[in-house]
C-alpha positions as CSV (number, residue, x, y, z in Angstrom):
1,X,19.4,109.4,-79.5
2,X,20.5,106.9,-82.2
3,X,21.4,109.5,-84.9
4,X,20.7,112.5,-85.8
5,X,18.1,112.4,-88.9
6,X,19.6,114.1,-91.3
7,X,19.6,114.6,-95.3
8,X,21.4,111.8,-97.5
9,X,22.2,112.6,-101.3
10,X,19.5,110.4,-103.6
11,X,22.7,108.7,-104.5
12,X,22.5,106.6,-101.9
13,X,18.7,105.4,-103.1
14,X,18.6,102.3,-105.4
15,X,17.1,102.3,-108.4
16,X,14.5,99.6,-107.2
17,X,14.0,101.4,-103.9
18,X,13.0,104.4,-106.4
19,X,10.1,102.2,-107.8
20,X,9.2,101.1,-104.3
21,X,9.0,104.5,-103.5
22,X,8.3,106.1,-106.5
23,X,4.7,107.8,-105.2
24,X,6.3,108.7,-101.8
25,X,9.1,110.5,-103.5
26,X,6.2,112.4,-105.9
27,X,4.6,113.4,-102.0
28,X,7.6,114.2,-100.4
29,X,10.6,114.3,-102.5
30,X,13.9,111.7,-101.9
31,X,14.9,114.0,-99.2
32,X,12.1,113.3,-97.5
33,X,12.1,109.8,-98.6
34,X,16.2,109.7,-97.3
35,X,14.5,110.9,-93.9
36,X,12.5,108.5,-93.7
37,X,15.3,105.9,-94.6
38,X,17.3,106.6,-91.6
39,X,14.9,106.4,-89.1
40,X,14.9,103.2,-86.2
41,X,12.0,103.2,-84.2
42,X,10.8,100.8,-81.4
43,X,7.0,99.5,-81.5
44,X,6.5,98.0,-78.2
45,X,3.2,95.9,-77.5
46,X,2.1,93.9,-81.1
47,X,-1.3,93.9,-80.7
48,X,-4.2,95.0,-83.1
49,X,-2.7,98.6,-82.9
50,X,0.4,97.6,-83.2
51,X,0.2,95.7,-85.9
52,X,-1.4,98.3,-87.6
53,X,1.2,100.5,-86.9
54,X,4.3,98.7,-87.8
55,X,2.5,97.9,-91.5
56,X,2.3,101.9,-92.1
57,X,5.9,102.8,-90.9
58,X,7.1,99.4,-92.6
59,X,5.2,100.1,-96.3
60,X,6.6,103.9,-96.0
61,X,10.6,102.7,-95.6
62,X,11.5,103.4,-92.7
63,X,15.3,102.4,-92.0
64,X,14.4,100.0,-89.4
65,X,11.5,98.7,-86.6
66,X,11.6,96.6,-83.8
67,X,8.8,94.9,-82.8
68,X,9.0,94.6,-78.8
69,X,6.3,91.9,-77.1
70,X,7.4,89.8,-74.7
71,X,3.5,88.3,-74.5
72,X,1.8,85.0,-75.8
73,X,-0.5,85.2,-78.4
74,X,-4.2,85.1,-77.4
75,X,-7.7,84.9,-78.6
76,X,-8.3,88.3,-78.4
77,X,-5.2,88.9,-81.3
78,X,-7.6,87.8,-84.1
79,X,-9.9,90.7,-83.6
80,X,-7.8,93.1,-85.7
81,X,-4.1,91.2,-85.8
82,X,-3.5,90.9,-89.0
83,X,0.2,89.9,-89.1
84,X,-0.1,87.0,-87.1
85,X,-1.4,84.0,-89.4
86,X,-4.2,81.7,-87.5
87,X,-2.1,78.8,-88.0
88,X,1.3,80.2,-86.4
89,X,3.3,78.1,-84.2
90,X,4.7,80.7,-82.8
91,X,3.4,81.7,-79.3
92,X,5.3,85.3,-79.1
93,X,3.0,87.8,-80.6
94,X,6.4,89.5,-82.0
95,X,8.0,86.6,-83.5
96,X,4.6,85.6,-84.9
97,X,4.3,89.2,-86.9
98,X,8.0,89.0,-88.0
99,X,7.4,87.1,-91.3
100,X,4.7,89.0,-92.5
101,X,5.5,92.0,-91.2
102,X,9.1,91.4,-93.1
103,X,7.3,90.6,-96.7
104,X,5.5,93.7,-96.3
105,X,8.8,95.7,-97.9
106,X,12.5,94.0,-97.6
107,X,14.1,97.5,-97.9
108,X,13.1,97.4,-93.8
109,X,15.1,95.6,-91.2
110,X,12.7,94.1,-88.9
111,X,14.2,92.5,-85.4
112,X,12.4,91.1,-82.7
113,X,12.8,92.1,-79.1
114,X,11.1,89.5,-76.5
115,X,12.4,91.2,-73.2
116,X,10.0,92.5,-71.4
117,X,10.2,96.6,-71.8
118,X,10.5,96.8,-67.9
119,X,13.7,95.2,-67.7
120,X,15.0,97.4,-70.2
121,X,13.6,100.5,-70.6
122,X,16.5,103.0,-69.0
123,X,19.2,102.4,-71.3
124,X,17.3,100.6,-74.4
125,X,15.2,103.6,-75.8
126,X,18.4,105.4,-76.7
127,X,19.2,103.5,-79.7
128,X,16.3,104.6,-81.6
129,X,15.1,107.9,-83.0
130,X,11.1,107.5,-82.4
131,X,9.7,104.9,-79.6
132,X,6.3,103.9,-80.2
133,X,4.7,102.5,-77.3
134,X,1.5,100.4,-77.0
135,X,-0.3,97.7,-74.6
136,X,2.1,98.9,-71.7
137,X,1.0,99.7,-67.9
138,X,0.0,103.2,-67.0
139,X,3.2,103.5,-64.4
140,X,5.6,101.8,-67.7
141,X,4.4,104.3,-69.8
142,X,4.9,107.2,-67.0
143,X,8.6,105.7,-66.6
144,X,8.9,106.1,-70.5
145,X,8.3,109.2,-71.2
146,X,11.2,110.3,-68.5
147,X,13.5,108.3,-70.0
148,X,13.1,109.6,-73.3
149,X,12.5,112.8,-72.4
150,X,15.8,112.8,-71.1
151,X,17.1,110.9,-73.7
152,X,15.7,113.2,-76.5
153,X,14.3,110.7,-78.2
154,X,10.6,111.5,-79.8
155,X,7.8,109.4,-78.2
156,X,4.1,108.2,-79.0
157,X,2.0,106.5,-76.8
158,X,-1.1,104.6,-77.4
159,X,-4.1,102.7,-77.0
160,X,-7.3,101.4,-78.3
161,X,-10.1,100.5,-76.4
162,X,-12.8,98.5,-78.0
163,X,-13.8,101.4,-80.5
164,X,-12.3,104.5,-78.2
165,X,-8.8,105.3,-78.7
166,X,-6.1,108.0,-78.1
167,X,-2.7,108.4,-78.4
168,X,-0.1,111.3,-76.8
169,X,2.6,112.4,-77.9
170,X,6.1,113.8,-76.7
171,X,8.5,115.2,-79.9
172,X,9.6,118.6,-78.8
173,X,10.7,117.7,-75.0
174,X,8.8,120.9,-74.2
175,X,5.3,120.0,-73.4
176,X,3.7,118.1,-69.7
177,X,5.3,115.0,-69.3
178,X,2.9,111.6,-69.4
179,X,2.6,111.5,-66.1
180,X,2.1,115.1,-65.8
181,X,-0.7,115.0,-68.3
182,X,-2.6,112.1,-67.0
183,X,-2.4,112.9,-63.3
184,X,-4.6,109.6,-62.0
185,X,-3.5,107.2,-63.5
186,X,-1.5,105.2,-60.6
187,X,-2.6,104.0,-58.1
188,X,-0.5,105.7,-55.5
189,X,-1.1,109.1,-56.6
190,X,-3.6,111.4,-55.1
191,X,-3.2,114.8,-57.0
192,X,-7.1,115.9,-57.9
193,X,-7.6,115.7,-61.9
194,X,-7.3,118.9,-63.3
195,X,-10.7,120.7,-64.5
196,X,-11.6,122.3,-67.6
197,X,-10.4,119.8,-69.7
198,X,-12.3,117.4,-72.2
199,X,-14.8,115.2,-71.4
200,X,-12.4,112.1,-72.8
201,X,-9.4,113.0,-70.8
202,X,-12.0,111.7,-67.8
203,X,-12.5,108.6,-69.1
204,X,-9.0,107.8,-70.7
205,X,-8.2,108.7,-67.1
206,X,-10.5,105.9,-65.7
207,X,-9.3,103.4,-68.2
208,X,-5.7,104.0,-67.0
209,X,-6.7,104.1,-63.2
210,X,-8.6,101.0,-64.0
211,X,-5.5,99.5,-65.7
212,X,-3.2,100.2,-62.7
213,X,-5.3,99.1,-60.1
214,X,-6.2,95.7,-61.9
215,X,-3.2,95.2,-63.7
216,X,-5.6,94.2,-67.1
217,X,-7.7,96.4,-69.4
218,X,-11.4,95.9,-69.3
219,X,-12.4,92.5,-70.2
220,X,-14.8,91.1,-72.4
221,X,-15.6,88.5,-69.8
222,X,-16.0,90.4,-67.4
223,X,-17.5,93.5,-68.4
224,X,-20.4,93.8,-66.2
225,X,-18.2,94.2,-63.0
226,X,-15.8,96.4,-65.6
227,X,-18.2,98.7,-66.0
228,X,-19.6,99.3,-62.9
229,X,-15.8,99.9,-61.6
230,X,-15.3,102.7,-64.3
231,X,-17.8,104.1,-63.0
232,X,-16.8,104.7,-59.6
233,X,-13.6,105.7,-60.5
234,X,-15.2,108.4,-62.8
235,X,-17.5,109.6,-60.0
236,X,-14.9,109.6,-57.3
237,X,-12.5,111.5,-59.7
238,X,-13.7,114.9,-59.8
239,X,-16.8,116.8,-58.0
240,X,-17.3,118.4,-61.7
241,X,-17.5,115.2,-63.4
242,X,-20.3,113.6,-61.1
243,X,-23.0,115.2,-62.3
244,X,-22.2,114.2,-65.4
245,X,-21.1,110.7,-65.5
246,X,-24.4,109.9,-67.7
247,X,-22.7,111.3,-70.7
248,X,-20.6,108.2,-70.5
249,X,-23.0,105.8,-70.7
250,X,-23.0,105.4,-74.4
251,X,-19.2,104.3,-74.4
252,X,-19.5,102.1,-71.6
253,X,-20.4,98.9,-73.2
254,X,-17.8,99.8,-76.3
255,X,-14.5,99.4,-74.6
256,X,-13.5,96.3,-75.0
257,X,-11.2,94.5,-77.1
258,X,-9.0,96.0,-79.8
259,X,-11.7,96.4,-83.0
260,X,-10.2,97.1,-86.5
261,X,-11.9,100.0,-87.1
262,X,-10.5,102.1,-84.0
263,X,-6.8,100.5,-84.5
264,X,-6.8,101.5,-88.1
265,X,-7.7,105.1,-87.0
266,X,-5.3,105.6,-84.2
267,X,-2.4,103.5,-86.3
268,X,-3.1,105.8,-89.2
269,X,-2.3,109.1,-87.5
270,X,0.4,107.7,-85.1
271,X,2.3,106.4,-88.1
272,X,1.6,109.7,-90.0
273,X,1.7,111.9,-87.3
274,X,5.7,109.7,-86.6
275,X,6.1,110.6,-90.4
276,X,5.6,114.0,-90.0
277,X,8.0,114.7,-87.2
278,X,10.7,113.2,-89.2
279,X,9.6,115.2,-92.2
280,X,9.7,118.2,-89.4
281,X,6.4,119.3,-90.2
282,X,5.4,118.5,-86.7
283,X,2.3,119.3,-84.6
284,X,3.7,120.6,-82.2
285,X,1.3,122.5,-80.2
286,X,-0.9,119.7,-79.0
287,X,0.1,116.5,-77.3
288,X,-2.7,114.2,-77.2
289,X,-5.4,113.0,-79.5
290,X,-8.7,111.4,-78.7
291,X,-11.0,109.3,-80.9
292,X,-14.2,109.7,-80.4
293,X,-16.6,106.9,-81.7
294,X,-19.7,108.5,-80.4
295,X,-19.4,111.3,-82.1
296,X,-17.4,110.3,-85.1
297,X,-14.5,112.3,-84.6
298,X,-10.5,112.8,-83.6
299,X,-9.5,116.0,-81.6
300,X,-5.9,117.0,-81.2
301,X,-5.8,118.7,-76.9
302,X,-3.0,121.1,-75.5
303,X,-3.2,119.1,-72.1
């Protein structure tokens, strides 16, 4: 891991760092706030969520964030990209953030990382203390939460889909892997999905089987055929789950594209729930939390 985060004397805080701070430090105290000032964390995938994200961990002070996208910028980024102006010229969606991700507090290094997290993944995650990962394949995210398992570094990973999202967590190295948790979600793997859990996990499941087999999330243009394919991966997933693949229905047509509303949810309790950890006030007995839009709620699962 990159260091150890440990306390640092309020000595070390400036005196306009203080005023930046000054409500934070009322919260949480300048140990807490010290905490939070040595912590480097990786956001891969600056999307909606990610975006959303890096603003919360940037406004709180952490030490520093890299913002990891090796992709263009597309018209789906100005449904809830907010750091990316509409008249950028730049076509990376990381090095289009950078400037206002940067104005957003200059007590924060920001960096950019355009290398694909692929080519990197093994021996990169161990210079940070927290890896947040977002807008990555099912198997990339499988391989990610090995590697910094091993590595001890503390890992969120998440997603937002249309107005469903969830987001898992690994910060005590104790708990099922990502892979262990979300059994079907390569292509190659033919374990049966585990019963008795929520009805969500089944269709984050499908999403991610979905995802694996078509190398894409669900599209907007095409979300007919979409559709009809998360639904026979749903129904060929479990025997228990066919007779109730109706219960779906409502969140079929909601799944596309990254919508504000569901990215400011899920980027407010990863970047909290980040915050937390650091502040070791984790929660630690659960390891994945789903939004649900239907029901207007957020549930925390042992899985």
């Amino acid at each position: 891991m990159a260091s150890e985060i440990t306390k640092n004397g309020d000595d070390q805080m400036s005196k306009d760092e203080r005023k930046v701070y000054d409500r934070q430090i009322r919260l949480w105290g300048y140990d807490g706030q010290n905490k939070l000032r040595a912590m480097k964390v990786l956001l891969i995938g600056m999307q909606g969520l990610g975006a959303e994200i890096a603003k919360n961990l940037i406004l709180s002070g952490v030490n520093s964030i890299t913002l990891k996208d090796h992709t263009e910028v597309s018209i789906l980024d100005h449904c809830s990209q907010f750091l990316i102006p509409r008249d950028s010229q730049e076509r990376n969606r990381a090095k289009a953030s950078m400037s206002a991700a940067q104005k957003l507090n200059p007590n924060v290094k920001v960096i950019v990382d355009t290398t694909p997290i692929e080519q990197n993944v093994d021996s990169f995650v161990t210079a940070f203390d927290v890896v947040i990962a977002t807008e990555c394949s099912p198997s990339t995210y499988k391989r990610l939460s090995e590697f910094c398992r091993k590595a001890q570094v503390k890992l969120f990973i998440a997603d937002v889909y249309g107005l469903f999202g969830y987001f898992f967590q690994d910060i005590n190295f104790k708990l099922p892997l990502y892979g262990e948790v979300f059994l079907n979600n390569d292509q190659t793997n033919t374990d049966p999905v585990p019963k008795k859990l929520p009805l969500l996990y089944f269709l984050t499941s499908a999403l991610l089987k979905f995802q694996s087999e078509s190398n894409r999330k669900p599209n907007p243009d095409t979300c007919e055929e979409d559709i009809e394919e998360l639904k026979l991966i749903i129904n060929s997933s479990s025997d228990e789950i066919n007779t109730t693949n109706s219960v779906f229905d409502e969140y079929y047509s909601e799944l596309f594209c990254e919508l504000s509303p569901t990215t400011s949810i899920i980027g407010a309790m990863v970047s909290q729930t980040a915050i937390n950890t650091v502040m070791n006030k984790p929660i630690e007995n659960y390891n994945v939390f789903f939004f649900d839009h239907i029901e207007h709620e957020g549930k925390f699962h042992l899985l």
